[in-house]
C-alpha positions in Angstrom: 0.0 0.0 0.0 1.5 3.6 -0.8 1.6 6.0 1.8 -0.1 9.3 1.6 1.3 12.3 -0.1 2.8 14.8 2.9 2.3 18.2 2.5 5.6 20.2 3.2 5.9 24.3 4.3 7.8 27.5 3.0 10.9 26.8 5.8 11.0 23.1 4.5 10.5 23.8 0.8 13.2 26.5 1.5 15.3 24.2 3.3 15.4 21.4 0.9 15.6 23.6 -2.3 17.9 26.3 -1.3 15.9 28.8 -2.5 14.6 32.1 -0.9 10.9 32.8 -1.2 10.8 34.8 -3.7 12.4 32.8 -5.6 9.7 30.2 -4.8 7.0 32.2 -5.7 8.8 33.8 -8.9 9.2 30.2 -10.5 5.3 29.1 -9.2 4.3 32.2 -12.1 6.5 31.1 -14.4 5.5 27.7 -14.2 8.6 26.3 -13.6 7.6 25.1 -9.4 5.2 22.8 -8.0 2.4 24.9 -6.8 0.9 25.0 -3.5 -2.1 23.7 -2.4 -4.3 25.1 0.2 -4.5 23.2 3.8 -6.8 25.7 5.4 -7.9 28.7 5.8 -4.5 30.6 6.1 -2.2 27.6 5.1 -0.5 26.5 2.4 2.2 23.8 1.6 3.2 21.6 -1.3 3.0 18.3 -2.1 6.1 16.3 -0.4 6.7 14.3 -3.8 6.5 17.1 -5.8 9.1 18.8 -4.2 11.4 15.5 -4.6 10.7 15.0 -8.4 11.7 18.9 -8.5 15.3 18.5 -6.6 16.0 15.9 -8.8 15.4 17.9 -12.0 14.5 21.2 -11.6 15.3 21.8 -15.3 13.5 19.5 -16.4 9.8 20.1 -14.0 7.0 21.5 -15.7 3.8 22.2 -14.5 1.3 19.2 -15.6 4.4 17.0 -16.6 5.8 16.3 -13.3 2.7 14.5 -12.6 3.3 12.0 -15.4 1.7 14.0 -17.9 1.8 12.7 -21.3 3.6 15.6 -22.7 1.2 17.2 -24.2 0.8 19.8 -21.2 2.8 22.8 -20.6 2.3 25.9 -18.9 1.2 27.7 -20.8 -1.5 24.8 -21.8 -2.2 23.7 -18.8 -4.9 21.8 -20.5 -3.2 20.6 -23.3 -5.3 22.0 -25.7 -3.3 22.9 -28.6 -2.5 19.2 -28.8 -5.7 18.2 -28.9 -7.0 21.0 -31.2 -7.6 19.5 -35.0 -8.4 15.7 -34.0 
């Protein structure tokens, strides 16, 4: 059986990336970071495997790939439209 997904903060992100938070924040608009999902009302964190798959090749994350995408997705298709556009 696989064991939940954790969800990590901004001081462990931080910690395990070596980046500062703007930084963070700057690459989550880009598209080029994991983004965060809400916890609660006035939390955030990521998703403990997301940040892994993103130290191991942060060149190489995109949003909607990471995930196992198909490759099809990028961000700026998060939906992967233009691939399917013309079937």
């Amino acid at each position: 059986m696989r064991e939940p997904d954790r969800i990590i903060r901004m001081k462990t992100v931080q910690a395990r990336t070596g980046l500062s938070k703007s930084t963070i924040y700057r690459k989550m608009a880009e598209g080029t970071f994991p983004a965060q999902h809400k916890i609660s009302a006035n939390g955030s964190g990521w998703k403990e495997s997301d940040i892994n798959r993103w130290v191991a090749d942060p060149a190489g994350w995109r949003h909607g790939l990471a995930a196992g995408g198909d490759g099809t997705r990028t961000a700026s298709d998060p939906q992967g439209q233009a691939a399917t556009r013309g079937r």
